[in-house]
DRENTORGU-445111 format. One record per residue (C-alpha): residue in one letter; x, y, z. Coordinates in steps of 0.5 Angstrom, whole numbers, plus 500, padded with zeros to 3 digits. Example, Ala and Ser with C-alpha at 12.3 -4.5 7.8 and 13.67 -1.06 7.14 Angstrom:
<atoms>
@code=a&px=525&py=491&pz=516
@code=s&px=527&py=498&pz=514
</atoms>
This chain:
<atoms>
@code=x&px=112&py=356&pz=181
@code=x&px=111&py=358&pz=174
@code=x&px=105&py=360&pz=171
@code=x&px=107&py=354&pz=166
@code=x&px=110&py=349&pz=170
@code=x&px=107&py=342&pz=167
@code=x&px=108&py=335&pz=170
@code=x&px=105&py=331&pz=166
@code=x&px=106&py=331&pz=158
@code=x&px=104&py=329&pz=152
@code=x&px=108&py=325&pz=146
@code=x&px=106&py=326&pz=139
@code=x&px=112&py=324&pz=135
@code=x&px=116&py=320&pz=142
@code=x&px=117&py=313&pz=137
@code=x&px=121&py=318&pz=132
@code=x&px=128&py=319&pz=132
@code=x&px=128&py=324&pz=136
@code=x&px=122&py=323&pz=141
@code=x&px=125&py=317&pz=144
@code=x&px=131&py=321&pz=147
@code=x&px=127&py=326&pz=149
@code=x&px=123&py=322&pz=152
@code=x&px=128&py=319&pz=156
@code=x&px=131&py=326&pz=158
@code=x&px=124&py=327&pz=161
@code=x&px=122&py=321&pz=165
@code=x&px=130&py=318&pz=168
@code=x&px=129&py=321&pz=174
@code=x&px=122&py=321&pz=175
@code=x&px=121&py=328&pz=173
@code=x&px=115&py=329&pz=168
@code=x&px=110&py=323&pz=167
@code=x&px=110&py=322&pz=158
@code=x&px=103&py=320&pz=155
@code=x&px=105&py=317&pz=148
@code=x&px=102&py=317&pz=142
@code=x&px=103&py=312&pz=138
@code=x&px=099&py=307&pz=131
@code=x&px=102&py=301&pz=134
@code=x&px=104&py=298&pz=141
@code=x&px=107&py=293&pz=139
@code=x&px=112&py=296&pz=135
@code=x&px=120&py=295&pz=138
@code=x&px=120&py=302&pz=139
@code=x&px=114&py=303&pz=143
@code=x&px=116&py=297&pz=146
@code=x&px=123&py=300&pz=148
@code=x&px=120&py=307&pz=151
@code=x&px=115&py=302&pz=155
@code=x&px=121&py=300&pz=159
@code=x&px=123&py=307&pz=162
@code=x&px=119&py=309&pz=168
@code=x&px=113&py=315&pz=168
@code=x&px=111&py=312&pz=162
@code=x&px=104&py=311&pz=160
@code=x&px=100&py=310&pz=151
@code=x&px=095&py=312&pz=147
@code=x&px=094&py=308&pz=141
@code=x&px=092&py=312&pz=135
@code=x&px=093&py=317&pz=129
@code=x&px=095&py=325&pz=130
@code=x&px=090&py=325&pz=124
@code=x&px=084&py=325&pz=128
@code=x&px=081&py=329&pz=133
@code=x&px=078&py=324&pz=138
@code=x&px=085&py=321&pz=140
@code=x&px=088&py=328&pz=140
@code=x&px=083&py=330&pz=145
@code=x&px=084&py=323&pz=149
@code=x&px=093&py=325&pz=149
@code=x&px=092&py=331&pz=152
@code=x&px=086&py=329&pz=157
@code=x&px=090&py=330&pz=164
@code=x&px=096&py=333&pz=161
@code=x&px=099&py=340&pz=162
@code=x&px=105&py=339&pz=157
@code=x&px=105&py=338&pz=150
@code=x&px=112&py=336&pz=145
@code=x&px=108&py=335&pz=138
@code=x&px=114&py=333&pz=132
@code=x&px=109&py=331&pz=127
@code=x&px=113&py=327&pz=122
@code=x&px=112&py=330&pz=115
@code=x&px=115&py=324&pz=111
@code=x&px=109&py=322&pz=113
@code=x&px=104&py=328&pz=113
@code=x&px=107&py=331&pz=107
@code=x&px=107&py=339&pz=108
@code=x&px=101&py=341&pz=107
@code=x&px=098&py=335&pz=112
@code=x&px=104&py=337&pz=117
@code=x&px=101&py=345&pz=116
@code=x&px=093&py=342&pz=119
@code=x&px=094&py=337&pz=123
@code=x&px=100&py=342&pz=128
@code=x&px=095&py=347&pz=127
@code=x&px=090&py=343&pz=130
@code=x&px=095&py=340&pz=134
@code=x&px=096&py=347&pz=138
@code=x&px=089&py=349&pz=137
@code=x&px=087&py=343&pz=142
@code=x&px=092&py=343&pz=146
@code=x&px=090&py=350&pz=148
@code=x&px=082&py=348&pz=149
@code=x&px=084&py=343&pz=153
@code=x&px=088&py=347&pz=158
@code=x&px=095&py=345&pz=157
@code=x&px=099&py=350&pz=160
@code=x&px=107&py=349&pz=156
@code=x&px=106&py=347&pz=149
@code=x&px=114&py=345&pz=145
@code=x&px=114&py=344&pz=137
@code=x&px=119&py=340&pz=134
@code=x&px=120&py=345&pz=129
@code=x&px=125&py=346&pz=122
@code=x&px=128&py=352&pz=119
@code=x&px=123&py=357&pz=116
@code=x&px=128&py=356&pz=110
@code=x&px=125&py=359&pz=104
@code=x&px=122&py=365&pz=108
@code=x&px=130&py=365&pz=111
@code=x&px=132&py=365&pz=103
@code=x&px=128&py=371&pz=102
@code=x&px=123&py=367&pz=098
@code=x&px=128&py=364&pz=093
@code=x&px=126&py=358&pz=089
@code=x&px=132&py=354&pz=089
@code=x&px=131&py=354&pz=097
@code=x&px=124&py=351&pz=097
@code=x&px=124&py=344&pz=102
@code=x&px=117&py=342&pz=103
@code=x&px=118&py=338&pz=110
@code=x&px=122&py=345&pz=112
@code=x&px=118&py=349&pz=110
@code=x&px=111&py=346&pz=113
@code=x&px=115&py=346&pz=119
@code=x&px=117&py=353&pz=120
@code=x&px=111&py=356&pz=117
@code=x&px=107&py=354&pz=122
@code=x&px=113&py=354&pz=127
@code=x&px=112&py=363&pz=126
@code=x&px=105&py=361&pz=127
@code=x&px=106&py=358&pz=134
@code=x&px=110&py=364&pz=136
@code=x&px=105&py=370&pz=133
@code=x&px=099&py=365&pz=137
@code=x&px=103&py=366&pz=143
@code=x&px=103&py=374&pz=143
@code=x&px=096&py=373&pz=144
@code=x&px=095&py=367&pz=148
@code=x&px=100&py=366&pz=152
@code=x&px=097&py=368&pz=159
@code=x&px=094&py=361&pz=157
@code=x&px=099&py=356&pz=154
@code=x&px=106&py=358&pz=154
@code=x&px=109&py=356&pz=147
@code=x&px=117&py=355&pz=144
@code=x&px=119&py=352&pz=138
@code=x&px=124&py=347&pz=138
@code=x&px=129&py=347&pz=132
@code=x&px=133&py=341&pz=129
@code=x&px=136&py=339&pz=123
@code=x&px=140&py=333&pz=120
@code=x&px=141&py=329&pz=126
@code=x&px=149&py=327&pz=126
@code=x&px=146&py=319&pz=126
@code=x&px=144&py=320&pz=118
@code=x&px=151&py=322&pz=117
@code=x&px=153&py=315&pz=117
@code=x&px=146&py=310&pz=118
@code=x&px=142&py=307&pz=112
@code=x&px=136&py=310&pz=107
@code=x&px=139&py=318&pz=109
@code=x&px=140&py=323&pz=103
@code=x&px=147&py=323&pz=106
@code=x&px=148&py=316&pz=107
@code=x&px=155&py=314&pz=105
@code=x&px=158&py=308&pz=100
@code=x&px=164&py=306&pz=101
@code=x&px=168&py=305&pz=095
@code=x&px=176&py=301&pz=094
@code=x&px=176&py=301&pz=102
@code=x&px=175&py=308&pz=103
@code=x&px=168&py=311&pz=107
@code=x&px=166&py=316&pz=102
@code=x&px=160&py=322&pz=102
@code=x&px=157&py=324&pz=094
@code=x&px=153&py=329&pz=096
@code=x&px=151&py=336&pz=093
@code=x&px=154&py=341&pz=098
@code=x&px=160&py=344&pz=095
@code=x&px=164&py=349&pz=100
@code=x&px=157&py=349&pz=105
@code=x&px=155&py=346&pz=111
@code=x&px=150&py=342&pz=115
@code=x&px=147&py=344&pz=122
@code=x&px=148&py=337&pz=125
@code=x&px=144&py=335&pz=131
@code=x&px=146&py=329&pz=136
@code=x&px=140&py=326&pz=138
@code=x&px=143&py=325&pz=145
@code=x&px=143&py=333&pz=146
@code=x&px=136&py=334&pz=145
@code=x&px=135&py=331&pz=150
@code=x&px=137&py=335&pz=155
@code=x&px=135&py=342&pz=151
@code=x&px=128&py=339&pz=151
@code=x&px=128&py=338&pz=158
@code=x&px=132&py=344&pz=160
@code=x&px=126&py=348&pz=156
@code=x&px=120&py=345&pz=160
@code=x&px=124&py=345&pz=166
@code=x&px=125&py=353&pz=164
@code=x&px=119&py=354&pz=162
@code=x&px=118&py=361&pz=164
@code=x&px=124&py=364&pz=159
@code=x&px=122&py=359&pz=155
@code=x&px=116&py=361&pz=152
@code=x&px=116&py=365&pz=146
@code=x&px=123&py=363&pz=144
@code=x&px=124&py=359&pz=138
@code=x&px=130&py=355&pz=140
@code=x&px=135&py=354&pz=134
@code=x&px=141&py=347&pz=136
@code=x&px=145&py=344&pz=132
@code=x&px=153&py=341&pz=134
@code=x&px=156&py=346&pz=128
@code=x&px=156&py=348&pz=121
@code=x&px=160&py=341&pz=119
@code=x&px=162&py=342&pz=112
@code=x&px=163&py=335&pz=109
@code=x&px=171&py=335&pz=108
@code=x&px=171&py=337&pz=116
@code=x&px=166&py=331&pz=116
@code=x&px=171&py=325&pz=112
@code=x&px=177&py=328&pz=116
@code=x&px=174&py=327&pz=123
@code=x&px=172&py=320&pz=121
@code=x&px=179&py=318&pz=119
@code=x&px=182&py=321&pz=125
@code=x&px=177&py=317&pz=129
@code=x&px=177&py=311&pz=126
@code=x&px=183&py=311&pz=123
@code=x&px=181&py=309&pz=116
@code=x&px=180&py=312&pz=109
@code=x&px=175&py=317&pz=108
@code=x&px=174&py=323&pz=103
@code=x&px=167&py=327&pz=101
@code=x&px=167&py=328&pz=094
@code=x&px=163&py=334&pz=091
@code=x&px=158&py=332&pz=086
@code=x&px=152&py=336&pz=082
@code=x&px=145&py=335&pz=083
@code=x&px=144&py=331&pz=077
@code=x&px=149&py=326&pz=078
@code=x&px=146&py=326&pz=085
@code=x&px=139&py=324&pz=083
@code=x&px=142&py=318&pz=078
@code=x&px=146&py=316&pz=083
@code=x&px=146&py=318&pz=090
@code=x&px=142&py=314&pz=096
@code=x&px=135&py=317&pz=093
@code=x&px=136&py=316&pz=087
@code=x&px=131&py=310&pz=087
@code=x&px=125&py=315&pz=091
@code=x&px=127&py=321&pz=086
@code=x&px=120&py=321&pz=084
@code=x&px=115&py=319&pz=089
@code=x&px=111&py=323&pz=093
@code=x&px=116&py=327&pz=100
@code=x&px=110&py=325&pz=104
@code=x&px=108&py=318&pz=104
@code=x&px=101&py=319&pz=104
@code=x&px=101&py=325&pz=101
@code=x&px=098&py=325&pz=094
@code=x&px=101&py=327&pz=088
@code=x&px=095&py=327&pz=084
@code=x&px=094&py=334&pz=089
@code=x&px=099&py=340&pz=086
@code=x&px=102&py=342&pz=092
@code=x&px=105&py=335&pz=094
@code=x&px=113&py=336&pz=092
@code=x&px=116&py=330&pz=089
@code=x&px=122&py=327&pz=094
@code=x&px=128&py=330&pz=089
@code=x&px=124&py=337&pz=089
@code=x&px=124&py=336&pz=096
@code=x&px=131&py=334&pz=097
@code=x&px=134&py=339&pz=091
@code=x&px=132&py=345&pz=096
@code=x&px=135&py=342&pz=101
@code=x&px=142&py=341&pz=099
@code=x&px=141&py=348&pz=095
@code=x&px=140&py=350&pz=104
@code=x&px=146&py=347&pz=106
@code=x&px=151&py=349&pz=100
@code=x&px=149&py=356&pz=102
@code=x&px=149&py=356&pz=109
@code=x&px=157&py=355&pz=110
@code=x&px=161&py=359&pz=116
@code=x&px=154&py=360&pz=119
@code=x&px=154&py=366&pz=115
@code=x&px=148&py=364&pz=110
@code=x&px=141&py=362&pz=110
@code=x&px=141&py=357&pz=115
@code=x&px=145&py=360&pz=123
@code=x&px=145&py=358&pz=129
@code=x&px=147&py=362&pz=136
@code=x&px=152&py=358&pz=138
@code=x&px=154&py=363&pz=144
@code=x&px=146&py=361&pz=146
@code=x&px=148&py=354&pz=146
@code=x&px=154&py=354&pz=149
@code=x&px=150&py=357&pz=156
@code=x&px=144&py=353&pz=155
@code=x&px=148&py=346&pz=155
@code=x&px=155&py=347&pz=157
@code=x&px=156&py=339&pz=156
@code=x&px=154&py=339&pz=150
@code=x&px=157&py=335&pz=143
@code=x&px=161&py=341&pz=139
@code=x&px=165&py=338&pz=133
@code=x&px=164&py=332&pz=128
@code=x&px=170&py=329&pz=131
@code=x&px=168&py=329&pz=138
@code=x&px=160&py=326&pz=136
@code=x&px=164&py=320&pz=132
@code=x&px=169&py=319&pz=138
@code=x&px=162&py=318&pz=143
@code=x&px=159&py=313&pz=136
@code=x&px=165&py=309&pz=136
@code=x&px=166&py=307&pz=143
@code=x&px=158&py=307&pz=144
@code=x&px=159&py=301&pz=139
@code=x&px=164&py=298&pz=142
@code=x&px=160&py=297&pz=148
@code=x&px=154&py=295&pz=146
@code=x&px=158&py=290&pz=142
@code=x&px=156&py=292&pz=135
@code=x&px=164&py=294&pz=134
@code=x&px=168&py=299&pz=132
@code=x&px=165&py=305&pz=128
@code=x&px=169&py=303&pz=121
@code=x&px=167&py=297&pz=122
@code=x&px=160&py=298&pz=122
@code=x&px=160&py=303&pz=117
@code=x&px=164&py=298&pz=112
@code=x&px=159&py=293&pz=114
@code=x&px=153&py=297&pz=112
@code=x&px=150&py=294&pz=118
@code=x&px=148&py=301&pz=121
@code=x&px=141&py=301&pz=121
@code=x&px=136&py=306&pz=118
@code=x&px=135&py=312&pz=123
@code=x&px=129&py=315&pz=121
@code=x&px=122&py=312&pz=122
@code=x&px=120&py=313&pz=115
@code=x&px=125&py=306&pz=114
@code=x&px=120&py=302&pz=118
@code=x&px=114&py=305&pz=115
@code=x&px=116&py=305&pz=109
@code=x&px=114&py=309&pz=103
@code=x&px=105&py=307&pz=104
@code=x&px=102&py=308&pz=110
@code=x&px=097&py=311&pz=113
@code=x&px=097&py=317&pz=118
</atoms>
């Protein structure tokens, strides 16, 4: 058996976007046990993922040591995604540290960080690429790795890196939710000729599984996943295709975007909600955002700053969602079967509701 091997997990993040999937992947067979971590046990989500079986709660705050220690109590697994729309980068880089540094002490033996590009490392240390809920990630995720040289005889780790989940690409209160305008579904968005590495939500299941359940090579790797490098004309064409319906992406300037766009409202407001703006280091959600679009528009044809192995993946999860088209294809006739209708439908209803956990808590809120 591995020296990593792990029955029993716990959960920080698992009522996110993310969390709930992965979850699902962990528990529908009864493979590993998940203690979840979560600031309300009333909420619909945590109510949703108490229906699944080997599931169990702590109620509390990642800000806080006690409730850490009690989570990972009993616990020989970690999954740690710490919400830096909540955090705020420089709350994100303490508490994942500590997250770590805990999860060490109390004798976890696999350790997985839901992880972000490093991107301003990536770009050589350019400005224009600074993204604050990225970077906050990806230092610390760099971190991990360097502390698992030295510890691993004790804790194995891996960073699981993501991107933009293919969900916000057409759901409410994202930075590329679409409008639709004169019948015809369109994104105004800062891209250019660049792409963006969306990820499926429903395949992360399978990769976080596959890294506990694979412990052993998994430990030390950084496992960088995404559907492709989706430009937004791929994006317009796929859905028309899918849908059958108009659809057209239109390049616009960030100046435009920032009096317009889905943000637009927000632009001035703190990138982590119960981050200070008063504090120096706190990026505002256009500074944030602008580094973010700045990301994609230069990483196009998987040649520039943000890349992805897709040969890696390919082996990893042969089953795994390849195009924007195939991904629309799945969200269509999902919808169709749990009656909330057709893809077009939807979208042109703007009844897809917000993906993110942020949408709830809203933009005030405690840690």
């Amino acid at each position: 058996m591995s020296q990593y091997a792990t029955s029993k997990i716990f959960v920080i993040g698992g009522t996110g976007a993310q969390g709930i999937p992965v979850i699902r992947g962990l528990v529908f067979d009864k493979g590993y046990h998940c203690k979840i971590l979560t600031r309300d046990l009333s909420s619909y989500r945590a109510k949703e993922l108490s229906a699944l079986p080997n599931v169990s709660f702590v109620e509390g705050s990642f800000a806080d040591e006690a409730t850490l220690r009690t989570g990972f109590q009993s616990c020989d697994g970690a999954f740690v995604n710490l919400d830096g729309f909540n955090t705020g980068e420089k709350g994100e880089t303490y508490w994942a540290i500590r997250c770590y540094e805990l999860a060490l002490e109390s004798g976890i033996k696999f350790f997985v960080y839901g992880n972000l590009d490093y991107v301003y490392k990536k770009s050589g240390y350019d400005p224009k690429f600074r993204t604050g809920h990225y970077d906050g990630k990806g230092r610390v995720g760099e971190w991990i790795l360097q502390q698992n040289k030295d510890n691993g005889h004790r804790m194995g780790a891996t960073l699981f890196t993501t991107g933009p989940y293919m969900e916000m690409a057409i759901a409410k209160g994202t930075p590329m939710t679409p409008t639709v305008e004169d019948g015809i579904v369109t994104w105004r968005v800062p891209l250019g000729a660049g792409a963006v590495v969306h990820v499926a939500l429903e395949d992360c299941a399978y990769y976080v599984r596959w890294l506990f359940d694979n412990a052993e090579r998994a430990s030390g790797m950084d496992l960088e996943v995404a559907i492709a490098h989706i430009g937004y004309n791929e994006m317009a064409e796929a859905f028309a295709k899918v849908t059958g319906h108009p659809a057209q992406y239109i390049n616009t300037d960030l100046d435009e975007y920032w009096k317009t766009g889905p943000l637009s409202r927000i632009s001035e407001a703190s990138a982590g909600y119960s981050a200070d703006l008063n504090d120096k280091s706190t990026m505002t959600t256009k500074e944030n955002f602008t580094g973010f679009w700045n990301m994609w528009k230069f990483s196009g044809s998987n040649l520039g700053v943000v890349r992805r192995d897709y040969a890696l993946l390919d082996e990893i999860f042969p089953g795994r969602i390849r195009s924007a088209e195939q991904w629309f294809r799945r969200e269509d006739q999902r919808g169709r079967e749990k009656g909330l209708g057709g893809l077009w439908e939807r979208v042109q209803a703007n009844n897809i509701k917000p993906i993110l956990k942020i949408a709830e808590d809203g933009m005030r809120g405690r840690l």
